[in-house]
Phi, psi and omega in degrees: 000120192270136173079013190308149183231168185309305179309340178274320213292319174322316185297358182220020160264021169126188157287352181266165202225018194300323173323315196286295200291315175332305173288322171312259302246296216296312177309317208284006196208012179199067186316336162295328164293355154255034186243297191295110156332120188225144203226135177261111155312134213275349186228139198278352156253014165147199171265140176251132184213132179249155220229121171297149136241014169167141181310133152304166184256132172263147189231111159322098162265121215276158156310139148094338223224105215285198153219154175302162166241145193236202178193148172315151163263098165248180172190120155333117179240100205257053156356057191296192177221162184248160168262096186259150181205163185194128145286115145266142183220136209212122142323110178323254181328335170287270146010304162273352188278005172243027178076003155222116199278314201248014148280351201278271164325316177290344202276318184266348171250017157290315150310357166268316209292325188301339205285254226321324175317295181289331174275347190265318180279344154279356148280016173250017136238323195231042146283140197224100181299328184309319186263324161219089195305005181249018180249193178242180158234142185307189152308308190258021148293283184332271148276087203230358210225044207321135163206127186292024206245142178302320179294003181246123181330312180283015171248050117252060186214143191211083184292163181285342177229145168333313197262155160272091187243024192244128208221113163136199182257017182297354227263141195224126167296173157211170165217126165257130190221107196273079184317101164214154160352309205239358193240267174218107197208177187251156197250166119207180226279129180326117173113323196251177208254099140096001178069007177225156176223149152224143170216117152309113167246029172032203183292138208223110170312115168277226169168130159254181181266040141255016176066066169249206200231132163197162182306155174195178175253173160208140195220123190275090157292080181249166184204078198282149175203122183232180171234112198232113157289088195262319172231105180305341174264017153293354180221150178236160179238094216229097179272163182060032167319064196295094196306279178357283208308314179277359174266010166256334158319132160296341177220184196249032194285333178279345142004272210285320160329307185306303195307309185283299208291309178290002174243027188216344155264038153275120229259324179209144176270356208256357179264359189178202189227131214246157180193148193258132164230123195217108193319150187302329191291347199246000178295312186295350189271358172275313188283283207301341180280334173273352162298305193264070156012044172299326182231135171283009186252342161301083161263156171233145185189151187254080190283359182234353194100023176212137198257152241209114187244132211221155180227110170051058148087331182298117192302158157236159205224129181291148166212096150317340184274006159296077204209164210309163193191165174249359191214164216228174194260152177278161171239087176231000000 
């Protein structure tokens, strides 16, 4: 299956589908799980990949005249995965009292599934190992750093303006990202099964805090996860975004600029399956343009009964763990 997403790899653990509907839950509040590429790691903490990093030399050869033999340049890159977990626990006698205990129970375990939903997609952008080494690391550590030299990570790096002109506490990222194999895709750990576990630890002695005792269910939520840049020129990062500055446009044209200059820096679109991740706050001056069809690179449509705004044929996906910031990638 090319490109498997959490949801196919689920789709093949058996007849119980508790899994299955878990990860449904977890998509349904998180549009990057239906985009990312999941890859089982090659290593029991995560992935290793090795990375080009520079070309053979080809040589024009004269008659009577040899050619040097040259060879590719790589280097080893070593990914981890972080570990996220969570319990949940219920009252026994609460729990039974409406005749169906584990619809009862999953109803209560939906509020676990949101935190972990929510702390695992801001880590696959701003997780920084530097600062919290039991995590993975994101996106914008990785592209963090701007440079005009091509060979550099950081020339997928894209302001919203020519300039770092966004100021204040307003200031927002976006990512355009071509999910693949060969590309960018997410991991977990060698051995384990789909990288999210659920486990029913069924009845259990609780304790409260006056430390007295009572029955409960308690249920184990674990979710390895890493993320492996295998190839940087598959994700653009289009920074400095001035929530102010584009609600004072009459259109979204320096955006939308920014938005074509991050899609022409992708070297082929034909490697994976692409996708725009874009704060809730920035969505509407995207969707309204393309209803009224101000730009031709915008379209809208419902293929699913919801509606779904494309940059150049590319979706674009609301993501909350996208969120506001004072500080901006420098530009020089």
């Amino acid at each position: 299956m090319p490109n498997p997403t959490y949801l196919d790899i689920a789709s093949r653990l058996g007849p119980d589908h508790k899994v299955a509907a878990i990860i449904e839950m977890l998509a349904q509040t998180n549009d990057i799980l239906q985009d990312m590429t999941i890859v089982e790691g090659n290593l029991e903490t995560g992935h290793r990949s090795v990375i080009r990093t520079g070309l053979p030399s080809a040589t024009w050869r004269l008659l009577n005249y040899g050619v040097v033999p040259s060879k590719s340049r790589t280097a080893m890159v070593t990914d981890s995965c972080g570990m996220l977990e969570a319990y949940a626990e219920v009252d026994k006698a609460l729990a039974d009292l409406n005749g169906n205990t584990a619809a009862f129970r999953l109803s209560e375990d939906q509020a676990f599934l949101e935190a972990m939903n929510q702390n695992m997609a801001s880590t696959l952008f701003y997780g920084n190992t530097l600062v919290y080494p039991e995590r993975f690391l994101g996106l914008a550590p990785r592209y963090s750093a701007y440079s005009a030299t091509k060979t550099n990570i950081g020339y997928n790096i894209v302001p919203y303006r020519d300039e770092s002109a966004g100021s204040g506490s307003d200031i927002y990222d976006a990512f355009l990202v071509v999910w693949g194999p060969n590309t960018i895709f997410g991991t977990y750990p060698k051995g384990s099964v789909a990288g999210f576990q659920h486990q029913d630890l069924g009845e259990v002695t609780l304790g409260d805090s006056t430390l007295g005792y009572y029955q409960g269910y308690r249920t184990h939520y674990k979710w390895d996860l890493g993320l492996v840049v295998k190839d940087w020129r598959y994700a653009v990062r289009l920074c400095n975004i001035d929530l102010s500055d584009l609600a004072a446009e009459t259109t979204t044209s320096a955006l939308l600029d920014a938005m074509d200059k991050c899609y022409y820096k992708i070297p082929s679109f034909g490697m994976g399956r692409a996708a725009w991740y874009m704060p809730a706050e920035i969505m509407p001056y995207l969707q309204k343009q393309a209803a009224y069809r101000a730009s031709a690179s915008l379209t809208l449509d419902y293929p699913t009964g919801k509606p779904v705004v494309r940059h150049l044929g590319i979706p674009i996906r609301r993501c909350d763990a996208l969120v506001a910031s004072s500080d901006e990638v420098t530009i020089s």
